[in-house]
BATI-799632 format. One line per field, with one value per residue: y, z, x of N, C-alpha, C in turn; residue in three letters. Coordinates in nm, 4 decimals. Atoms other than C-alpha are relative to their C-alpha. Layout:
% residues N
n.c2: c(Y|...)
n.c3: c(Z|...)
n.c1: c(X|...)
ca.c2: c(Y|...)
ca.c3: c(Z|...)
ca.c1: c(X|...)
c.c2: c(Y|...)
c.c3: c(Z|...)
c.c1: c(X|...)
aa: c(ALA|...)
***
This chain:
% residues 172
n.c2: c(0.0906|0.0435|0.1449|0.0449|-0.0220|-0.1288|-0.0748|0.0853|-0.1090|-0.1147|0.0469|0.0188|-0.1862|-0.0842|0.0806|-0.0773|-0.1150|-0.0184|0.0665|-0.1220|-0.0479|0.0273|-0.0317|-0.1416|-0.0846|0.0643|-0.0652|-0.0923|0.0235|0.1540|-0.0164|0.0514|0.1853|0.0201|0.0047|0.1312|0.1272|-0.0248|0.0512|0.1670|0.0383|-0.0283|0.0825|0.1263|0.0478|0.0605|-0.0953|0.0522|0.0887|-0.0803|-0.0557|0.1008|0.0245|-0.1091|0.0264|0.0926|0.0236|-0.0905|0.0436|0.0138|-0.0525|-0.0894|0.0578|0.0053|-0.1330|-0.0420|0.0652|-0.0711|-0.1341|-0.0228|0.0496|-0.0670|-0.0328|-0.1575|-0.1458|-0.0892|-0.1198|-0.0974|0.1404|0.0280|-0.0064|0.0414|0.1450|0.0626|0.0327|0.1139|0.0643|0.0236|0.0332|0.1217|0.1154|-0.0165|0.0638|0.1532|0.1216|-0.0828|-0.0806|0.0734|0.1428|0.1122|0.0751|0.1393|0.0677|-0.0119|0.1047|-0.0376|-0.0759|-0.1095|-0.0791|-0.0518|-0.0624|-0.1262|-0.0656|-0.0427|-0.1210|-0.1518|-0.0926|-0.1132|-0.1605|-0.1114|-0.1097|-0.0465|-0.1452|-0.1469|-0.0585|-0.0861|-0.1091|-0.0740|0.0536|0.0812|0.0570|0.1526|-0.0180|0.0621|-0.0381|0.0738|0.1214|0.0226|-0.0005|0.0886|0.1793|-0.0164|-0.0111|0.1259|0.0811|-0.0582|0.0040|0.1535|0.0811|-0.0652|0.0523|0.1139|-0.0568|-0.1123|0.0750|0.1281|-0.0878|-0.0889|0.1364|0.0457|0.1331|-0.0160|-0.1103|-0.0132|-0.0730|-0.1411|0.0201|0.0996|-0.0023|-0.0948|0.0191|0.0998)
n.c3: c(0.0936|-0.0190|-0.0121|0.1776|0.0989|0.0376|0.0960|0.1709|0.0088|0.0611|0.1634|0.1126|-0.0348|0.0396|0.1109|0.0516|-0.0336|0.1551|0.0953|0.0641|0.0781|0.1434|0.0901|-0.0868|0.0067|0.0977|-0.0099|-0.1550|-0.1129|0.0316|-0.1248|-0.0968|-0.0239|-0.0601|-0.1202|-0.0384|0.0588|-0.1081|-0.1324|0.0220|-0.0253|-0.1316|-0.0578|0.0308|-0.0866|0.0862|0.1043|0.0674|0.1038|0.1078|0.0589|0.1135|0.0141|0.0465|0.1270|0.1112|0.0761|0.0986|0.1883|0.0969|0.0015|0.0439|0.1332|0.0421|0.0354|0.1117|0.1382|-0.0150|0.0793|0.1321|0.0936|-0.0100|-0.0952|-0.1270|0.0598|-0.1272|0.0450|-0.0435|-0.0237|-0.1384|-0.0698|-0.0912|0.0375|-0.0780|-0.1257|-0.0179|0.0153|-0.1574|-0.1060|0.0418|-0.0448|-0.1950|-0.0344|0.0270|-0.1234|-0.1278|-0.0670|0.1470|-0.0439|-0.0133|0.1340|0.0001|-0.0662|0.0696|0.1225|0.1118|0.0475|-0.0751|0.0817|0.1347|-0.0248|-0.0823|0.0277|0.1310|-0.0429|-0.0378|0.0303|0.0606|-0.0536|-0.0521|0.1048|0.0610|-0.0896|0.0497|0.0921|-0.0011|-0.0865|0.1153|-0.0195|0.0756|0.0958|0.0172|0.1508|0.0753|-0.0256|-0.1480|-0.0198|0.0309|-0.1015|-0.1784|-0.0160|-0.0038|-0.1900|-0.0548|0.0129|-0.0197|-0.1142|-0.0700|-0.0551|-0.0661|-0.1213|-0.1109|-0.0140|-0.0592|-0.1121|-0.0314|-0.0254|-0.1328|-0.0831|0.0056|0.0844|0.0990|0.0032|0.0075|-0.1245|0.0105|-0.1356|-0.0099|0.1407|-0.0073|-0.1143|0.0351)
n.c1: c(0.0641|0.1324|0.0499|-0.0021|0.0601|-0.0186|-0.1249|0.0636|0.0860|-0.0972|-0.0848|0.0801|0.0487|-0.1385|0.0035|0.1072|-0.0374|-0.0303|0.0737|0.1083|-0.0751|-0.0333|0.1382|0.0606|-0.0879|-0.1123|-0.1947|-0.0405|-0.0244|-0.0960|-0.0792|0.0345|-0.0072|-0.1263|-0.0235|0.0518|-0.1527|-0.0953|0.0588|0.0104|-0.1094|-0.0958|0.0476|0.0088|-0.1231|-0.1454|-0.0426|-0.0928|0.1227|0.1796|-0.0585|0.0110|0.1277|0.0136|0.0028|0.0373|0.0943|-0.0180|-0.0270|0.0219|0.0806|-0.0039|-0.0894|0.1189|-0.0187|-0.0860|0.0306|0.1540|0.0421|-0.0234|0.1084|0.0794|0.0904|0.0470|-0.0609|-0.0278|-0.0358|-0.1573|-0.1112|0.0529|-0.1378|0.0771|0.0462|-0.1131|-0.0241|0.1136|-0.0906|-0.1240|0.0528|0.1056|-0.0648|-0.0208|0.0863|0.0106|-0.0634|0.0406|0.1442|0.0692|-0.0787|0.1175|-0.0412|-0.0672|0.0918|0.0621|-0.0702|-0.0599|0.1279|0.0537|-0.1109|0.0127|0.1489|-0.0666|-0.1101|0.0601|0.1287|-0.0463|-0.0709|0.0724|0.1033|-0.1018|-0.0006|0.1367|0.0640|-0.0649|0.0416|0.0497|-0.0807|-0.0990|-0.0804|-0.0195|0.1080|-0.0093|0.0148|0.0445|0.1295|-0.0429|0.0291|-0.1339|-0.0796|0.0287|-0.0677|-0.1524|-0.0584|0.0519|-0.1082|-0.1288|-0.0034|0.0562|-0.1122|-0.1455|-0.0048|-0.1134|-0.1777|-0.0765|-0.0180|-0.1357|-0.1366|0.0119|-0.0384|-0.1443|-0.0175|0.0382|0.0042|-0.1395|-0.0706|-0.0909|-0.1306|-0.0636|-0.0935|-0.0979|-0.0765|-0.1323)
ca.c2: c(0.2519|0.1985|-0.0990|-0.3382|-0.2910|0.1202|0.1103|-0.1452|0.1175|0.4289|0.2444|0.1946|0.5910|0.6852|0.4514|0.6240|0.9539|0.9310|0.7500|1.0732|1.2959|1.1850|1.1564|1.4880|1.6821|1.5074|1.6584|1.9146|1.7207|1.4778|1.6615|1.5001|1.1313|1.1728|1.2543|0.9707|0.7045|0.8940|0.8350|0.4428|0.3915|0.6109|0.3874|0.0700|-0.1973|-0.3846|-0.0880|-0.2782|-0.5649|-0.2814|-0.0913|-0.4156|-0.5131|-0.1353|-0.1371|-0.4287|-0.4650|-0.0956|-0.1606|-0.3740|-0.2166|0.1052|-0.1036|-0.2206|0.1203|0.2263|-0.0258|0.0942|0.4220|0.3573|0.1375|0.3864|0.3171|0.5749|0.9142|1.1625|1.5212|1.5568|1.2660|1.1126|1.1783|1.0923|0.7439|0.6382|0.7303|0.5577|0.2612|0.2744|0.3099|0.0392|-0.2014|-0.0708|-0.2018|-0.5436|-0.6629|-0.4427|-0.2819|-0.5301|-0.8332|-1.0414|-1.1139|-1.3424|-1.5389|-1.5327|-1.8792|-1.7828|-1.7383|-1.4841|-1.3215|-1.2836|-1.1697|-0.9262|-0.8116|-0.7847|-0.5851|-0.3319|-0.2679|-0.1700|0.0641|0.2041|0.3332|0.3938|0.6059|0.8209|0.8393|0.9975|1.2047|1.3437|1.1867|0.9720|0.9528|0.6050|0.6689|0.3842|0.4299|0.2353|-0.0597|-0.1560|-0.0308|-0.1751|-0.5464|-0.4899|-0.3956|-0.6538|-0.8886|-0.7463|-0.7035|-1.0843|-1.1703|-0.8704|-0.8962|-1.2309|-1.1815|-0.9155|-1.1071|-1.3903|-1.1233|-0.9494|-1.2940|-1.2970|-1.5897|-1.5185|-1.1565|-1.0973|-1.0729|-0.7393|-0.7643|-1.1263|-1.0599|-0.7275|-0.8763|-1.1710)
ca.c3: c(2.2822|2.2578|2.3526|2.0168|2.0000|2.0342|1.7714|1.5027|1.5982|1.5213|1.1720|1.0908|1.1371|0.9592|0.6644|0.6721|0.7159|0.3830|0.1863|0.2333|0.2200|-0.0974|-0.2619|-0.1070|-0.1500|-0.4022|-0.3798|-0.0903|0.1783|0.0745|0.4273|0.6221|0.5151|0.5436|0.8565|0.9353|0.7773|0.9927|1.3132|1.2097|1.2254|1.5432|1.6952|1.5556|1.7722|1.4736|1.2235|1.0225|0.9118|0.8222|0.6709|0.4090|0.4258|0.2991|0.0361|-0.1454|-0.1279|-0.2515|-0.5285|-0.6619|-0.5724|-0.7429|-1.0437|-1.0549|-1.0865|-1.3188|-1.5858|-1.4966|-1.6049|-1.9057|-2.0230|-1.9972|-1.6976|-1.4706|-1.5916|-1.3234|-1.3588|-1.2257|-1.1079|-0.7723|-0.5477|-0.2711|-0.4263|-0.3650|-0.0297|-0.0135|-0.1305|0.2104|0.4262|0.2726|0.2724|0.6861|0.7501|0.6189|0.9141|1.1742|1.1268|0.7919|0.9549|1.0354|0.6584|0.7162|0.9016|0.6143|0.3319|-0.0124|-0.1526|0.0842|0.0402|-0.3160|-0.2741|-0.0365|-0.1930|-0.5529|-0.3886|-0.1573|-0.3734|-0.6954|-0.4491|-0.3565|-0.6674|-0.8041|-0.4797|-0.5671|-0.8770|-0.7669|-0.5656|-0.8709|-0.7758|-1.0271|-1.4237|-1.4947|-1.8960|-1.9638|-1.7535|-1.3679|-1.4985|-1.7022|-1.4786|-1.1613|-1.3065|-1.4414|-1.0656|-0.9385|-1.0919|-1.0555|-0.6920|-0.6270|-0.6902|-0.5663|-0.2551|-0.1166|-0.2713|-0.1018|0.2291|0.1528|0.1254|0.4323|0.6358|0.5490|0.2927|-0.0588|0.0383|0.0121|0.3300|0.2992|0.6745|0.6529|0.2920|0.4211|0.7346|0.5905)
ca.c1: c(0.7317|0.3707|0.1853|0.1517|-0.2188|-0.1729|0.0995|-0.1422|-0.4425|-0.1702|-0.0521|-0.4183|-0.4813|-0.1329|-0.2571|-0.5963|-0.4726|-0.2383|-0.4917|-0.7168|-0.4559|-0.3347|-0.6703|-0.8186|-0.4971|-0.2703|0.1269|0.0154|0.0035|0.3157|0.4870|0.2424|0.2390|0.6301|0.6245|0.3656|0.6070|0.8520|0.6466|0.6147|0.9679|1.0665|0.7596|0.8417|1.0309|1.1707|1.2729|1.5143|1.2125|0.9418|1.1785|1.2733|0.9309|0.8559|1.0374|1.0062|0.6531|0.6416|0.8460|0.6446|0.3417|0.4655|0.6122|0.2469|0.1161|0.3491|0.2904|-0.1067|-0.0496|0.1661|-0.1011|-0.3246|-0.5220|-0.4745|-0.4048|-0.2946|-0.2644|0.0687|0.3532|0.1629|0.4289|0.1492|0.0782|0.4097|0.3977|0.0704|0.2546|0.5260|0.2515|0.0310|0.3095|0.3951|0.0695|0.0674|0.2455|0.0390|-0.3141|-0.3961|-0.2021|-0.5511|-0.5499|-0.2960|-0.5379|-0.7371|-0.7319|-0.5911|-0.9410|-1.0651|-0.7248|-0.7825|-1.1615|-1.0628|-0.7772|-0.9878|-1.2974|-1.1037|-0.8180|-1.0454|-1.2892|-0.9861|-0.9123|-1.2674|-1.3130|-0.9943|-1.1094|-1.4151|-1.2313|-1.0504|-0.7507|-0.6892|-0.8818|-0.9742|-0.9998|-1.1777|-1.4451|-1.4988|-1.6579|-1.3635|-1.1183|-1.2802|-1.2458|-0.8992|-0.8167|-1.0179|-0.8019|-0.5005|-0.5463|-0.7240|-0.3472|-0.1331|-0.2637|-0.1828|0.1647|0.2193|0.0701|0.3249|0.6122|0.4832|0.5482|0.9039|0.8389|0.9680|1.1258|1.5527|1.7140|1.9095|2.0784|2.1645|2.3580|2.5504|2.6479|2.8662)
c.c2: c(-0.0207|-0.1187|-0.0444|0.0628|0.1537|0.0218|-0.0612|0.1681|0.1635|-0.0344|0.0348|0.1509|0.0313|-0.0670|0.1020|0.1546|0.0229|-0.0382|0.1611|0.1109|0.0365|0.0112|0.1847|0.1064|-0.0245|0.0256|0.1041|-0.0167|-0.1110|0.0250|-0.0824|-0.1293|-0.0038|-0.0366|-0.1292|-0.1227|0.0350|-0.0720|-0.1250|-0.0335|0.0745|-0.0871|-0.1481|-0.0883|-0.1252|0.0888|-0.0368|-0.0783|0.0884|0.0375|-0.0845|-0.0651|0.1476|-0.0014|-0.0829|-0.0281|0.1678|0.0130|-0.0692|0.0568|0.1429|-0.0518|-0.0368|0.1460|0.0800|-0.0614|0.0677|0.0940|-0.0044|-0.0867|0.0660|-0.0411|0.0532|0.1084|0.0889|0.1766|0.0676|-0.1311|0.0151|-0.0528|-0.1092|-0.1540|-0.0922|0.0258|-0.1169|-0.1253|-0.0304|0.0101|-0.1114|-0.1429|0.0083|-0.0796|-0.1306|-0.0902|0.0182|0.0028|-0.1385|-0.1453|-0.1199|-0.0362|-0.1002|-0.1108|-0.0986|-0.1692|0.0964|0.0452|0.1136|0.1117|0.0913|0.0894|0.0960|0.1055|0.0877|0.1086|0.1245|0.0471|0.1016|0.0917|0.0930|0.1117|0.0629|0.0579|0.0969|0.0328|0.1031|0.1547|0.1109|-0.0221|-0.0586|-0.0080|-0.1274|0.0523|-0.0926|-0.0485|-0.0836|-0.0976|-0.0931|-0.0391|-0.1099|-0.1280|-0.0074|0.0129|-0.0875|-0.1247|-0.0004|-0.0176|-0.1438|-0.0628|0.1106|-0.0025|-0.1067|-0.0344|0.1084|-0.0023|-0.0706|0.1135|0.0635|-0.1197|-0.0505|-0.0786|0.0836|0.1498|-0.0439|0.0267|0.0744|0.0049|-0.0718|-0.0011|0.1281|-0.0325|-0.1662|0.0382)
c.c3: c(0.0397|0.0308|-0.1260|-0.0204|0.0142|-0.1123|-0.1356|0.0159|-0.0760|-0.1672|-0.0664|-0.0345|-0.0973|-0.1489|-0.0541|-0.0404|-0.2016|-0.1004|-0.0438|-0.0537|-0.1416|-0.0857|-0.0068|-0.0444|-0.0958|0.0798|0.1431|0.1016|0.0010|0.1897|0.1303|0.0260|0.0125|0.1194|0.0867|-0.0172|0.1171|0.1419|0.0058|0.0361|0.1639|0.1055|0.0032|0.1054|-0.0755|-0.1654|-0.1155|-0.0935|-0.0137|-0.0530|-0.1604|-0.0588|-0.1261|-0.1284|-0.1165|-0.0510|-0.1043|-0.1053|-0.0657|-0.0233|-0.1187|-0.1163|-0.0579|-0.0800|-0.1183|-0.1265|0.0096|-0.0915|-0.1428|-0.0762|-0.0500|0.0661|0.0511|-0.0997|0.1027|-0.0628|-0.0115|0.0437|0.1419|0.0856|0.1332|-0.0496|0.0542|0.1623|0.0610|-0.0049|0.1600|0.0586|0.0086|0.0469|0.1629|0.0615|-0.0447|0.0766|0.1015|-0.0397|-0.1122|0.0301|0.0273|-0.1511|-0.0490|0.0440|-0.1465|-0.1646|-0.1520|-0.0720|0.0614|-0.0239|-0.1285|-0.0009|0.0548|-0.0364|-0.1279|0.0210|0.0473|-0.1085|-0.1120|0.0645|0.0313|-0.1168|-0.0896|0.0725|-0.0225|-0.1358|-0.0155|0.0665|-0.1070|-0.0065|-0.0954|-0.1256|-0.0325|-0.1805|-0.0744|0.0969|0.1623|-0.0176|-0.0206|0.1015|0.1404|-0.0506|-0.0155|0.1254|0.0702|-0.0061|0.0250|0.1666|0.0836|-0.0019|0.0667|0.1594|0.1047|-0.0497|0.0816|0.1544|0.0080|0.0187|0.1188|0.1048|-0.0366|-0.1440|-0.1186|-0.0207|0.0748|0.1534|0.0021|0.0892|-0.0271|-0.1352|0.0065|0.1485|-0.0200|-0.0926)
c.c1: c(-0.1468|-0.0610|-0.0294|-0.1850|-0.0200|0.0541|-0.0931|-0.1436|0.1012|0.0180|-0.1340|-0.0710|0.0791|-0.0874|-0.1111|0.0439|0.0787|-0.0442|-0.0896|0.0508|0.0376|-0.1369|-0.0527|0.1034|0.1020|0.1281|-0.0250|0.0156|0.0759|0.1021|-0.0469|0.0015|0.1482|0.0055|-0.0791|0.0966|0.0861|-0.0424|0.0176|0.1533|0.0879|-0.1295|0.0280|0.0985|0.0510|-0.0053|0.0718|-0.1168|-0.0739|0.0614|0.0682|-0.1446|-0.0673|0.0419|0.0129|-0.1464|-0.0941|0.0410|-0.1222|-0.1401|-0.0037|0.0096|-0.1955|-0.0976|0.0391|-0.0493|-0.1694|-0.0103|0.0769|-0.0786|-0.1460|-0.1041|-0.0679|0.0441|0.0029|0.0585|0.1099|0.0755|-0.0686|0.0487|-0.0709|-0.0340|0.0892|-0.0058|-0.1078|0.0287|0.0690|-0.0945|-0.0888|0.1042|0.0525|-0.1472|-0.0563|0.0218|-0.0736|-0.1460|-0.0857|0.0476|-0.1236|-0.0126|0.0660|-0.0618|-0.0602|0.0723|0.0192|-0.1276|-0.0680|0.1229|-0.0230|-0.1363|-0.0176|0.0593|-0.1019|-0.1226|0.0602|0.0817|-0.0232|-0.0834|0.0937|0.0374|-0.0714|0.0047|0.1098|-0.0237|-0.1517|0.0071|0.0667|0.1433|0.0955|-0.1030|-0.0139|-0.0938|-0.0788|-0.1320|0.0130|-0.0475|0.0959|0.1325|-0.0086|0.0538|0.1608|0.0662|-0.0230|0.0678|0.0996|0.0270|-0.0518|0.1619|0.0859|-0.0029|0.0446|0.1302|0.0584|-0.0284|0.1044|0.0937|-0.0315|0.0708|0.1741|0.0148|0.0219|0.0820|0.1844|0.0159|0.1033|0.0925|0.0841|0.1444|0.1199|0.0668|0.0865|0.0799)
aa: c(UNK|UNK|UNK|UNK|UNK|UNK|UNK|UNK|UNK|UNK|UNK|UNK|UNK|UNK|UNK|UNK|UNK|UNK|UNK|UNK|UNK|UNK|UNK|UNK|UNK|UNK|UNK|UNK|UNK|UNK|UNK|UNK|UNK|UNK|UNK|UNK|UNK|UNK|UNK|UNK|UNK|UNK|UNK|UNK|UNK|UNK|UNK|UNK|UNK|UNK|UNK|UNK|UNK|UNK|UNK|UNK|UNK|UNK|UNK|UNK|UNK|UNK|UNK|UNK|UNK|UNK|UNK|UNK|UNK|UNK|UNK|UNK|UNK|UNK|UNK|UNK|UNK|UNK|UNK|UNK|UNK|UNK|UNK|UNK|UNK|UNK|UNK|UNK|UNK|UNK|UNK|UNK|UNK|UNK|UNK|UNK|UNK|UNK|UNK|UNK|UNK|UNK|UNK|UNK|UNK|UNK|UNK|UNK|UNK|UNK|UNK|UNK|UNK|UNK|UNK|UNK|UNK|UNK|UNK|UNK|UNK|UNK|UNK|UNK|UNK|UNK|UNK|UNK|UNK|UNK|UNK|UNK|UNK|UNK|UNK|UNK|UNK|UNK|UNK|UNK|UNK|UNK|UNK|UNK|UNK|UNK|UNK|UNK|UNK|UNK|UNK|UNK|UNK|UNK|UNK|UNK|UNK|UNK|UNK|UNK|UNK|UNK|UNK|UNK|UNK|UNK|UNK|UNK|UNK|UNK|UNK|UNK)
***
């Protein structure tokens, strides 16, 4: 096992790593953020909570997403197999490399959340990554908003608060 802050430095690499990946490479390099994810969990020393953590705030992250593109948001050239993974590693690092956020009051949260998470997808969109059909000024605020609240929901659910306990309900 790694020391904790080796393993938050590792997460915040794995995070980067499939962010560029995915942008940079779309679907070709989906073997590698696997295997990153993979790494996270044979490092982790509570596998069970990232692993619920993972996918719930993925769901709704993806569910987000989803409605995106059938609203015609995003437009993608092909099903962005890599997004979703992007997704599991985004929410793995909520608890770890992105965890000082919690720190952070509900307004900074949101402010935070609303600035990075539209550059995030204006910069894969210049990447080619992703079309934003209605142009990046548009888009950007729509994200901007979107992300001033998905973010500190998806802090609160990182903190336990608010998020199903899966163990506790299959072990009675």
């Amino acid at each position: 096992m790694p020391n904790p802050k080796l393993f938050i430095i590792l997460n915040a690499l794995s995070f980067q790593l499939v962010w560029w990946a995915g942008v940079l490479a779309g679907n070709q390099l989906i073997l590698l953020s696997i295997l990153l994810i993979a790494g996270h969990f044979l490092l982790s020393q509570s596998p069970q909570k990232d692993a619920q953590l993972m996918c719930f705030c993925a769901l709704v992250g993806m569910s987000v997403d989803t409605l995106l593109t059938w609203f015609g948001l995003f437009v993608f050239a092909q099903t962005p197999y890599w997004l979703a993974l992007l997704w599991l590693i985004f929410a793995l690092s909520l608890g770890y490399s992105l965890v000082f956020f919690q720190q952070l009051n509900l307004v900074l949260q949101a402010l935070f959340g609303g600035i990075f998470g539209a550059l995030s997808y204006i910069a894969g969109a210049e990447f080619g990554a992703v079309v934003l059909p209605h142009g990046h000024w548009f888009s950007g605020i729509v994200l901007a908003v979107i992300w001033s609240v998905l973010f500190p929901v998806l802090l609160l659910i990182s903190r336990g608060e608010y998020m199903p306990n899966i163990t506790q309900r299959t072990r009675q």
